[in-house]
KOLKE-600062 format. One record per residue (C-alpha): residue in one letter; x, y, z. Coordinates in steps of 0.2 Angstrom, whole numbers, plus 5000, padded with zeros to 4 digits. Example, Ala and Ser with C-alpha at 12.3 -4.5 7.8 and 13.67 -1.06 7.14 Angstrom:
BEGIN
A506249785039 S506849955036 
END
This chain:
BEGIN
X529454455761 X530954325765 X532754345757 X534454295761 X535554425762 X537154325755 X536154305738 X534854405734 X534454575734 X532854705731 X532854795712 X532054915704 X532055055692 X531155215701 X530555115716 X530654925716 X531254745726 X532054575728 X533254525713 X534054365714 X535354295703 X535154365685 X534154195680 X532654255672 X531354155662 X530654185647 X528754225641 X528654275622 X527154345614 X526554405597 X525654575599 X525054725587 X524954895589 X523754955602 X523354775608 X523254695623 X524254565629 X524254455650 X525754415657 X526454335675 X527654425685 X528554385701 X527754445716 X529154475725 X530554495713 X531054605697 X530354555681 X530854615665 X529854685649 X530554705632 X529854755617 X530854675600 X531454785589 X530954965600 X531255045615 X529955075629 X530155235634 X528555265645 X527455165655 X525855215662 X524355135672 X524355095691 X526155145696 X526855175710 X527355345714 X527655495729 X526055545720 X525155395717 X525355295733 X523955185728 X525155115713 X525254895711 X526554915703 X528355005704 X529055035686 X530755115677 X531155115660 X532955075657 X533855205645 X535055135643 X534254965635 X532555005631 X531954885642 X530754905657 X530954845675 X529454805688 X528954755704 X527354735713 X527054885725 X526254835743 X524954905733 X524854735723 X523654595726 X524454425722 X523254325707 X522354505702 X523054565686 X523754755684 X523554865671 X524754965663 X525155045646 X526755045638 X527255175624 X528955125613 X530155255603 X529155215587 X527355285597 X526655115598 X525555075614 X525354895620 X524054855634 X524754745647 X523754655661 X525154565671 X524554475687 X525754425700 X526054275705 X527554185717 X528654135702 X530554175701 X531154345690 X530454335673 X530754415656 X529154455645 X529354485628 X528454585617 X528654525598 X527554655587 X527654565567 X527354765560 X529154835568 X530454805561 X531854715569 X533354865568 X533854895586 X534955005588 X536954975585 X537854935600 X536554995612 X536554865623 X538354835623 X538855035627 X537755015642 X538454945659 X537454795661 X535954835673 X535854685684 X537854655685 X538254835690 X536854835703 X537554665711 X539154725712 X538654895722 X538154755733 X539754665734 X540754825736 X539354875749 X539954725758 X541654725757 X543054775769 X543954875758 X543454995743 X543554895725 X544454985710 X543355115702 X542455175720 X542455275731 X541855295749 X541455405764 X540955335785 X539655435790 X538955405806 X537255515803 X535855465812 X534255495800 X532255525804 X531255365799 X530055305812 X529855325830 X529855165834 X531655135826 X533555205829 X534155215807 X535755265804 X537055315790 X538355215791 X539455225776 X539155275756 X539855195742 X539555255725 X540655235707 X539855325690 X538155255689 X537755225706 X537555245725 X537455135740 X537355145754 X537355065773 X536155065785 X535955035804 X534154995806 X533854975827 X532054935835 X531855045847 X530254995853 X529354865864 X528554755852 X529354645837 X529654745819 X529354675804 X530254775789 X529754765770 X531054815758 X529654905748 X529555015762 X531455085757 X531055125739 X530955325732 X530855385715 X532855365712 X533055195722 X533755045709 X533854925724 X533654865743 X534354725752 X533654695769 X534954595783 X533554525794 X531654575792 X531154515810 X531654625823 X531354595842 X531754735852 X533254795856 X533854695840 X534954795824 X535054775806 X535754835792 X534954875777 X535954925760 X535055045748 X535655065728 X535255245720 X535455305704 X536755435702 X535755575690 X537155685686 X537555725703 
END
């Protein structure tokens, strides 16, 4: 997976990639309760699901998980929005559709086949004619907007001093990953709804290393951004990871 770590960054909500600028596109579709609908989303980049007039609060199907290592597909509701956030897993097989189920506040179902494809971040919408359309008051504007906060974690992740409204602690600590590779600690960076934090990623070995942001992701993991993904040996990286603060 290419990036430029000046303008783009890995997203997800429970495990998940690349997010570039928020400039999503739009697929809209007319669906009914327990119905079925196929969609296109990125293969290497966040896509976005929202149902109109409900709130997804589950998904189900092949998701990535601890558990479920076999997963296409890493997946997180959004509470704060009702919306839903994926990305292809390493799992995922570029043209072959992936099934999942997603159940909204009002206990419809809907069926989605979504089949990856090397498209920009998308949006699909999910327009079911027997809900009606009373979101919530307010919701999405008492929420910190998902992708905004996210990019500017990175920004303060990048910065040379701490931006108003965060705090943050050097470290230092070197941490077990791979043998072939020297990761490190360096410094954490977190404000109320999130956590970063900087890496030193070092190849330690005698032959090249490829790195896959996916390979960064955990349950709690909102976003990775990897510096350089080809690494000779000898050569150093750093890689920023995004949490979720949980009440911590």
């Amino acid at each position: 997976m290419k990036t430029n770590w000046n303008n783009s960054l890995a997203f997800c909500l429970a495990a998940l990639a690349m997010v570039q600028a928020p400039a999503w596109a739009l697929q809209q579709y007319e669906v009914k309760p327990d119905g079925a609908v196929s969609a296109r989303i990125a293969v290497r980049e966040t896509s976005r699901i929202k149902v109109e007039g409900a709130r997804i609060l589950e998904v189900f199907g092949s998701i990535y998980s601890p558990d479920n290592q076999a997963g296409e597909l890493m997946a997180s509701p959004d509470a704060a929005s009702g919306e839903l956030y994926v990305i292809p897993s390493a799992m995922a097989t570029p043209g072959k559709p992936i099934n999942i189920f997603v159940k909204t506040e009002k206990g419809t179902v809907y069926t989605l086949l979504l089949t990856p494809f090397d498209i920009p971040s998308d949006t699909v919408v999910l327009k079911d004619r027997s809900l009606p359309l009373d979101t919530p008051p307010a919701a999405a504007d008492a929420a910190p907007d998902r992708i905004r906060e996210i990019k500017a974690m990175e920004l303060a992740l990048r910065a040379r001093t701490v931006p108003a409204g965060y705090t943050a602690v050097n470290l230092g600590r070197p941490v077990q990953l791979w043998q072939e590779a020297r990761f490190v600690e360096m410094r954490r960076v977190m404000n109320p709804y999130l956590a970063g934090t900087v890496y030193s990623l070092t190849n330690i070995s005698d032959a090249p290393m490829v790195l896959d942001a996916r390979e960064f992701f955990d349950t709690d993991v909102a976003a990775v951004a990897v510096e350089r993904e080809a690494l000779e040996p000898g050569d150093t990286t750093r890689i920023h990871v995004i949490r979720e603060r949980r009440g911590d």
